[in-house]
DRENPAVO-143924 format. One line per field, with one value per residue (C-alpha): residue number from 1; x, z, y. Coordinates in pm, 1 decimal. Example, Ala and Ser with C-alpha at 12.3 -4.5 7.8 and 13.67 -1.06 7.14 Angstrom:
// residues 2
i	1 / 2
c1	1230.0 / 1367.0
c3	780.0 / 714.0
c2	-450.0 / -106.0
//
This chain:
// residues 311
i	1 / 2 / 3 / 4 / 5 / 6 / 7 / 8 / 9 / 10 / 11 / 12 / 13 / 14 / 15 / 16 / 17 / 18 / 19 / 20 / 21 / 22 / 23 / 24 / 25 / 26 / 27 / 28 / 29 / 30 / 31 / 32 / 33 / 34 / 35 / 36 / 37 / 38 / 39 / 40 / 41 / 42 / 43 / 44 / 45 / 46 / 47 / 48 / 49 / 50 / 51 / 52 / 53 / 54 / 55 / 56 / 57 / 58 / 59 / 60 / 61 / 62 / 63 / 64 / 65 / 66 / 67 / 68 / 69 / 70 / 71 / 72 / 73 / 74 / 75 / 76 / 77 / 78 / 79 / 80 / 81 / 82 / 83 / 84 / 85 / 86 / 87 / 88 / 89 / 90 / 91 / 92 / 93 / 94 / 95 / 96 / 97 / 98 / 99 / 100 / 101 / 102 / 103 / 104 / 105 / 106 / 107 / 108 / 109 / 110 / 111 / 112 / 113 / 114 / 115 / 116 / 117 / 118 / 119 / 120 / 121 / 122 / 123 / 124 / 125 / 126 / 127 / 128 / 129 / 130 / 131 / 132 / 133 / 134 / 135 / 136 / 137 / 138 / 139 / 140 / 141 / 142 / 143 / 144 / 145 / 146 / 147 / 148 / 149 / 150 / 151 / 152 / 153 / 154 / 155 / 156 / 157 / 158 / 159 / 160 / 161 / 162 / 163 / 164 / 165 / 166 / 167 / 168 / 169 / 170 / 171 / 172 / 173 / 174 / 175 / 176 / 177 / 178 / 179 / 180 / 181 / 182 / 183 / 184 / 185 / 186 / 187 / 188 / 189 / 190 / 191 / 192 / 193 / 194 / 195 / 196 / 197 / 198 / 199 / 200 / 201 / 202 / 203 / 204 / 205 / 206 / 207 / 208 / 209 / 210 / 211 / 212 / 213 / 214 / 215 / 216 / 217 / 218 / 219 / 220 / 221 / 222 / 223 / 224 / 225 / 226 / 227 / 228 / 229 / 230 / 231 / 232 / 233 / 234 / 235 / 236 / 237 / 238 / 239 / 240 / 241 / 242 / 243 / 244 / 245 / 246 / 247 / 248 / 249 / 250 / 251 / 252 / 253 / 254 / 255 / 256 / 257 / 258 / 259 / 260 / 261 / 262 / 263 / 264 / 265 / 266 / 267 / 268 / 269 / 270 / 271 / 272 / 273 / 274 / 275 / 276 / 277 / 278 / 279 / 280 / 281 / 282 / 283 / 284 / 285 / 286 / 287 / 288 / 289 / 290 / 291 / 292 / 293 / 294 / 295 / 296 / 297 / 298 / 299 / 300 / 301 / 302 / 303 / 304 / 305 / 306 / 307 / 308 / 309 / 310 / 311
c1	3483.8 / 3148.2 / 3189.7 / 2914.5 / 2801.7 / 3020.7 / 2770.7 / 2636.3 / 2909.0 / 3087.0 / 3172.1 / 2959.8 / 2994.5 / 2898.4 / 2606.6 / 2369.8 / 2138.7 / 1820.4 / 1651.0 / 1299.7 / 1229.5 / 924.2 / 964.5 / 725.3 / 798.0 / 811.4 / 1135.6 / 1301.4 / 1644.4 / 1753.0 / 1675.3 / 1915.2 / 2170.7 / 2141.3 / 2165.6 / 2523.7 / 2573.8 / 2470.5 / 2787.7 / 2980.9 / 2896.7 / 2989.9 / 3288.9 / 3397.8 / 3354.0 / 3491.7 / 3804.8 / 3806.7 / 3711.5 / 3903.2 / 3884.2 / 3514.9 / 3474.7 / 3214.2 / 2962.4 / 2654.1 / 2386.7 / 2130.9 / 1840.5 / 1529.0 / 1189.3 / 985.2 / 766.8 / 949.5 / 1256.0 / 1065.3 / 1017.6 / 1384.0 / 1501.4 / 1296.3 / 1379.7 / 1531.5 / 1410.5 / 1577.6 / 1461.7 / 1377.2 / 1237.8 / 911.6 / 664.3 / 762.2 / 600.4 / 304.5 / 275.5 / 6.0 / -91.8 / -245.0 / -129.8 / 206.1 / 254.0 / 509.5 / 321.9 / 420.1 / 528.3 / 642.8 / 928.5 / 1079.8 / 1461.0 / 1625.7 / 1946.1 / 2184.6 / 2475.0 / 2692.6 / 3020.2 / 3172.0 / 3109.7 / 2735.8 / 2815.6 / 2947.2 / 2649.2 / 2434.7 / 2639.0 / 2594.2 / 2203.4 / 2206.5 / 2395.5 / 2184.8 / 1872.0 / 1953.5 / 2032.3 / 1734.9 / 1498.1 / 1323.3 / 1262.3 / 1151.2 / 953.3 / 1103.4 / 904.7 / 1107.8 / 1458.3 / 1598.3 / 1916.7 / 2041.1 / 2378.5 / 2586.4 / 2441.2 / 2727.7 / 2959.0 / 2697.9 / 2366.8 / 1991.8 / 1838.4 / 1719.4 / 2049.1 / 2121.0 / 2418.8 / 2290.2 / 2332.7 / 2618.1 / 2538.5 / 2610.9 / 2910.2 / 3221.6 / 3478.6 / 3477.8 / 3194.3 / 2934.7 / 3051.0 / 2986.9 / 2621.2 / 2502.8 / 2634.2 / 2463.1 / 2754.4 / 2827.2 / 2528.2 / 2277.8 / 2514.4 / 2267.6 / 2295.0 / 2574.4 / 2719.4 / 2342.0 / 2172.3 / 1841.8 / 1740.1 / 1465.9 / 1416.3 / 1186.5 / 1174.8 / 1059.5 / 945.3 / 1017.7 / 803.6 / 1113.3 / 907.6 / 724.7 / 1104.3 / 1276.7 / 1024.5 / 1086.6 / 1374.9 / 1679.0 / 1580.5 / 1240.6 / 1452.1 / 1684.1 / 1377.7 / 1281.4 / 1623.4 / 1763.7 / 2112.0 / 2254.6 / 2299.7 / 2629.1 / 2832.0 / 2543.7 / 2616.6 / 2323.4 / 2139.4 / 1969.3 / 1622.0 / 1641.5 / 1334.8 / 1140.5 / 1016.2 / 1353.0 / 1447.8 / 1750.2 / 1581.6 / 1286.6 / 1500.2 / 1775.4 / 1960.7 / 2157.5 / 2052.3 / 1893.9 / 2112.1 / 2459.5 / 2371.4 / 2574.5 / 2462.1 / 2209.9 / 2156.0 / 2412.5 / 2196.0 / 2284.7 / 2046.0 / 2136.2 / 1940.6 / 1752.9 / 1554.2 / 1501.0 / 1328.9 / 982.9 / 1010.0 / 1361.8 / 1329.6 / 1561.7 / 1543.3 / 1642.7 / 1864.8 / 1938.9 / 2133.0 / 2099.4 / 2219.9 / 1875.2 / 1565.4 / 1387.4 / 1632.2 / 1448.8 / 1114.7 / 1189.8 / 1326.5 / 978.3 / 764.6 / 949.9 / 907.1 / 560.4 / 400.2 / 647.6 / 704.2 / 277.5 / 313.7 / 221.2 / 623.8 / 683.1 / 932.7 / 885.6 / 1046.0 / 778.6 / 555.9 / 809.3 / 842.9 / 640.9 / 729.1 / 584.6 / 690.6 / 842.7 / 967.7 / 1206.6 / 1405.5 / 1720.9 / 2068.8 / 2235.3 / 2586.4 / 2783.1 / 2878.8 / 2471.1 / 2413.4 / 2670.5 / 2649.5 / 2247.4 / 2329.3 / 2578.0 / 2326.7 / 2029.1 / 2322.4 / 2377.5 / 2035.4 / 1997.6 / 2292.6
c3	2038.3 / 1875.4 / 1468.6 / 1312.1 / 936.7 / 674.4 / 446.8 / 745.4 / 747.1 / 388.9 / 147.8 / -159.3 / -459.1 / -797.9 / -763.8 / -555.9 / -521.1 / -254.0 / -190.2 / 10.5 / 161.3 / 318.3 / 492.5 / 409.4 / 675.4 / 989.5 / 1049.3 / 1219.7 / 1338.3 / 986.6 / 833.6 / 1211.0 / 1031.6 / 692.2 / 784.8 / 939.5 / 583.1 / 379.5 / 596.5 / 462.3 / 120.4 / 178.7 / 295.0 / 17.5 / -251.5 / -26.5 / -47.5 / -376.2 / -582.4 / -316.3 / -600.0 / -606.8 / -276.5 / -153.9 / 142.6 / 240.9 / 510.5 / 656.7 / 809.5 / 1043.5 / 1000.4 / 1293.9 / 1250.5 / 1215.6 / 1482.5 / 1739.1 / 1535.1 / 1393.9 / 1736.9 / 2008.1 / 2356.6 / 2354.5 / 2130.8 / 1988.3 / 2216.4 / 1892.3 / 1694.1 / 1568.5 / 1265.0 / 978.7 / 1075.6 / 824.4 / 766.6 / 560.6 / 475.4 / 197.0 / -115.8 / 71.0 / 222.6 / 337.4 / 265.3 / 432.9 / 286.4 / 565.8 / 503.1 / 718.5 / 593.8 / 379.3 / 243.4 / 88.7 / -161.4 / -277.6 / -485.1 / -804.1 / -1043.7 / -1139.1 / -1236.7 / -838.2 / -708.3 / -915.2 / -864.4 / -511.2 / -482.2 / -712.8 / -411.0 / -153.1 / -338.8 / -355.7 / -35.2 / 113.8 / -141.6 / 98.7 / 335.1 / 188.4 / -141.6 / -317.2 / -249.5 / -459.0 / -585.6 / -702.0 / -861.6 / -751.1 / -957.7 / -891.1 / -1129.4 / -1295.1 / -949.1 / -713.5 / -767.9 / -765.3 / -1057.0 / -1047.2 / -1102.6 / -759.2 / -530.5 / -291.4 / 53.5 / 118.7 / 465.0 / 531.5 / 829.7 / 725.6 / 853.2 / 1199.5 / 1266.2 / 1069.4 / 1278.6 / 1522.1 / 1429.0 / 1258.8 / 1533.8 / 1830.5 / 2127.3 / 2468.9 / 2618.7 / 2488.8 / 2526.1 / 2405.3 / 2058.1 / 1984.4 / 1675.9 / 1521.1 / 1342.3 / 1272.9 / 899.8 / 765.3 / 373.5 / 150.6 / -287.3 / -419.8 / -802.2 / -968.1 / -1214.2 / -1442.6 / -1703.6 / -1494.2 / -1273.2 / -1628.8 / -1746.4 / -1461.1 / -1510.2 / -1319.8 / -1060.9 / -1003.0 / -913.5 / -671.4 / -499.7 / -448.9 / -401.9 / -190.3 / -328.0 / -669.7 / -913.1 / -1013.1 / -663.7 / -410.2 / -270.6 / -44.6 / -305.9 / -266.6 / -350.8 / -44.5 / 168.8 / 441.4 / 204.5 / 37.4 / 52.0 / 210.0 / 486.1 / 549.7 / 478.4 / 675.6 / 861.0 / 1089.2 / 1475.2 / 1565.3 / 1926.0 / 1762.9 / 1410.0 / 1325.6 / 1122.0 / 1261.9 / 988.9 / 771.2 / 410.1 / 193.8 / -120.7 / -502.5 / -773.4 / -1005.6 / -1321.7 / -1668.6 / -1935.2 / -1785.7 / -1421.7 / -1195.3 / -866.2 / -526.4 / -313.5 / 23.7 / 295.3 / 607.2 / 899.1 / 1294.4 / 1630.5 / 1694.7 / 1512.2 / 1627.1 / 1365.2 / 1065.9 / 1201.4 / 1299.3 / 900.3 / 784.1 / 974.8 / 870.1 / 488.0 / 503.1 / 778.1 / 751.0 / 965.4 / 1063.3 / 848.0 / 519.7 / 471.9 / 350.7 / 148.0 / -226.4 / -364.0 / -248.6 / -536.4 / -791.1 / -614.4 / -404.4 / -218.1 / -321.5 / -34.9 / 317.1 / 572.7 / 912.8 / 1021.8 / 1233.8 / 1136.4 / 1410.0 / 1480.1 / 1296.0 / 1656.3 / 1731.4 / 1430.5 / 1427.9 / 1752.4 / 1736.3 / 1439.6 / 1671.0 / 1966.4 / 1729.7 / 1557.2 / 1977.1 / 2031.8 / 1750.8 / 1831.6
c2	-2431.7 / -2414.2 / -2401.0 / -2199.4 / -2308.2 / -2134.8 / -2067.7 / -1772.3 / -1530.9 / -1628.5 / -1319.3 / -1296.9 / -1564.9 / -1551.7 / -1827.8 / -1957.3 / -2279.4 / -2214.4 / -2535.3 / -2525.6 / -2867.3 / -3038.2 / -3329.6 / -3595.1 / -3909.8 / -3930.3 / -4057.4 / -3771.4 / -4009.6 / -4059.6 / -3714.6 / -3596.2 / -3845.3 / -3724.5 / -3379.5 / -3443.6 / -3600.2 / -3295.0 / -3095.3 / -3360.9 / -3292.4 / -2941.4 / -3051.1 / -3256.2 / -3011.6 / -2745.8 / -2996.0 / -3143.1 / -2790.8 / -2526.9 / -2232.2 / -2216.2 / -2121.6 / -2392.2 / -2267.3 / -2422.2 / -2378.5 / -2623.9 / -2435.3 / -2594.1 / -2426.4 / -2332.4 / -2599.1 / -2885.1 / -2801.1 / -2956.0 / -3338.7 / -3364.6 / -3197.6 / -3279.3 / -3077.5 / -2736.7 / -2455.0 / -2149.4 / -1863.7 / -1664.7 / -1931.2 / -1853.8 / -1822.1 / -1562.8 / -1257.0 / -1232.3 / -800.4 / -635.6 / -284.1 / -196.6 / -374.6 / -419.5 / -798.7 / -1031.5 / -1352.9 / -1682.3 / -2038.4 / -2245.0 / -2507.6 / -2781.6 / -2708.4 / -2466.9 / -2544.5 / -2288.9 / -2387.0 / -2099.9 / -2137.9 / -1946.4 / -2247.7 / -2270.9 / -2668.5 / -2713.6 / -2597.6 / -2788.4 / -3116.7 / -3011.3 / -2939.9 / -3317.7 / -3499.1 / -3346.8 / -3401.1 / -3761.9 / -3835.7 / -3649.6 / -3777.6 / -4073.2 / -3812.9 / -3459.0 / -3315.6 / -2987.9 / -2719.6 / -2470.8 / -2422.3 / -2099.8 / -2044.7 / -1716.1 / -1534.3 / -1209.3 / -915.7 / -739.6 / -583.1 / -690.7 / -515.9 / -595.3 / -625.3 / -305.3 / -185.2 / -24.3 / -171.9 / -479.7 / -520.1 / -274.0 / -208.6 / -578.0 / -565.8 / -631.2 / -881.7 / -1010.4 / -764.6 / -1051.4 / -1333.2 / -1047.0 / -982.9 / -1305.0 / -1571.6 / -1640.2 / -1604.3 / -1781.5 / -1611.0 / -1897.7 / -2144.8 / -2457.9 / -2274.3 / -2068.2 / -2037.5 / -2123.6 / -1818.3 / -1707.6 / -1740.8 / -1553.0 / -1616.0 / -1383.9 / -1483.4 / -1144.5 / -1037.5 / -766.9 / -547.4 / -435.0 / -316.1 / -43.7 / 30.9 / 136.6 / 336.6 / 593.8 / 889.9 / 863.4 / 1120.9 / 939.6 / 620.3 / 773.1 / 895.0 / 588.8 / 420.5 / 685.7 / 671.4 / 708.4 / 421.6 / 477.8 / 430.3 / 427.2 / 780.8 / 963.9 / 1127.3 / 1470.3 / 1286.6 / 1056.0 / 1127.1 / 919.5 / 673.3 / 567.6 / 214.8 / 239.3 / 487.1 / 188.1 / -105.5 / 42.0 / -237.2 / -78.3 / -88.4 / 259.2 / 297.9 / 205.1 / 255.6 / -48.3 / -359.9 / -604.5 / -815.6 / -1019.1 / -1050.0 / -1324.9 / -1329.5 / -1281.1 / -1166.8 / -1486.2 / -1506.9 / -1603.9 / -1416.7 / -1483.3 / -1360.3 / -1165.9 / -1088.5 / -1128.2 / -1447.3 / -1265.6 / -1390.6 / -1290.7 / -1432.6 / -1258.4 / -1392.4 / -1281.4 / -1266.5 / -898.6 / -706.2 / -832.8 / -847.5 / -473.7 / -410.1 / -572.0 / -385.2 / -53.0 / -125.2 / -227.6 / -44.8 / 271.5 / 515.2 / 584.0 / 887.1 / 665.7 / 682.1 / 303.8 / 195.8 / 286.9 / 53.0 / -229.3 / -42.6 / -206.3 / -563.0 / -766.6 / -1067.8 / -1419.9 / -1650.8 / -1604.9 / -1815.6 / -1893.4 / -2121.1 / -2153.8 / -2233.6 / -2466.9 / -2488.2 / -2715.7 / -2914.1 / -2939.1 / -3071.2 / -3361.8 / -3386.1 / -3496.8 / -3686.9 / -3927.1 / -3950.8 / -4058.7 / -4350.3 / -4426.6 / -4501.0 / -4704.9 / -4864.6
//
């Protein structure tokens, strides 16, 4: 049975480690191997340190799938969808491999992302790293409840895994990853009605509020699928930030990759009645990319055929 990465469907954890990879040689066999190695990091401090709740994702950008795994594509697999209107965008940054490390020890993650680092080091340059952490009972920065329209149980193996139906890549998923920065300064200075306006919901336990209106976030950043009006997307990101600069490095995880291209286009673009999402006045997005999660079968699987042919 196919064995989808952990990290995809896992339950929130209390930290986060989001490393954006380039790959700088040409030597796609070994980085197939090495790959197959960074599962079995995962795997080892899954083991060793079972109460922090170890999960970890290996991702492929869209425009290096093709070198590190040459024949078949993803169906979906294609470039972030670069969106402007206005002053709203959804700029791009391109990266050969994401990686995701999530546990509730900050040290694990970082002794983690330091093993990975190390082994991949011939091979790729660090683009960026963020170190994303839960905010108080799981909100946004911003105060507000995050992502609690994610599905829930077998419903975001349901939503996030690719099934039988492609059979070259079930149990892969379609990434898409988004870091964006938040103006906190201007968001506190408005009153509490002004921010459910713009939220949608109230702060306190994420009720409909009776200020929701067209241009609410969680109207235009609604991800639930408009015939069913259940989940499409499973989100994964976590607040980060120092005293400089907060924000949200954004996750999400589909079986297909239309759901958040169709989310996107409803925040920045709206409804074509100049209804976009409000809160996209308060933070802006500074880097965007896609990539594709593969099974974890594929990737061992490629690992052993590239070691066969070496062989």
């Amino acid at each position: 049975m196919t064995q989808p990465q952990k990290g995809i469907c896992a339950e929130p954890n209390l930290h986060a480690q989001y490393l954006l990879l380039n790959v700088v040689d040409d030597d796609s066999e070994a980085v197939r191997a090495k790959l197959a190695r960074v599962l079995d990091i995962f795997e080892h401090f899954e083991n060793e340190h079972y109460e922090a709740m170890v999960t970890g994702v290996v991702a492929i950008g869209t425009g290096y799938w093709s070198d590190v795994y040459p024949g078949l594509i993803p169906v979906e697999l294609k470039p972030f969808p670069d969106m402007q209107c206005e002053d709203r965008s959804a700029p791009t940054m391109p990266c050969d491999l994401f990686i995701q490390i999530r546990a509730d020890r900050m040290d694990i993650c970082h002794a983690i992302g330091i093993e990975v680092m190390d082994l991949l080091r011939l091979h790729v340059e660090l683009v960026e790293q963020i170190r994303g952490f839960r905010y108080l009972d799981g909100r946004d920065l911003n105060g507000y409840l995050y992502a609690t329209d994610n599905p829930r149980g077998m419903k975001r193996r349901k939503v996030a895994i690719i099934g039988e139906d492609d059979p070259d890549f079930s149990g892969g998923s379609y990434l898409h990853v988004q870091r964006y920065r938040h103006d906190l300064r201007r968001w506190n200075a408005l009153s509490s009605r002004q921010k459910e306006q713009v939220m949608g919901t109230t702060q306190e336990h994420n009720l409909a509020s009776v200020e929701q209106n067209p241009s609410s976030h969680c109207v235009r950043a609604s991800i639930a699928a408009p015939d069913t009006a259940e989940p499409s997307l499973v989100k994964q990101g976590m607040p980060y930030g120092d005293m400089l600069s907060q924000g949200l490095f954004f996750v999400s995880c589909c079986a297909s990759a239309a759901p958040f291209k169709a989310m996107l286009h409803s925040q920045i673009y709206g409804n074509g009645e100049g209804d976009y999402d409000r809160w996209l006045d308060f933070t802006s997005a500074e880097t965007g990319a896609a990539f594709f999660a593969p099974s974890i079968n594929f990737i061992r699987e490629k690992a052993k055929s590239a070691a066969a042919s070496d062989a």
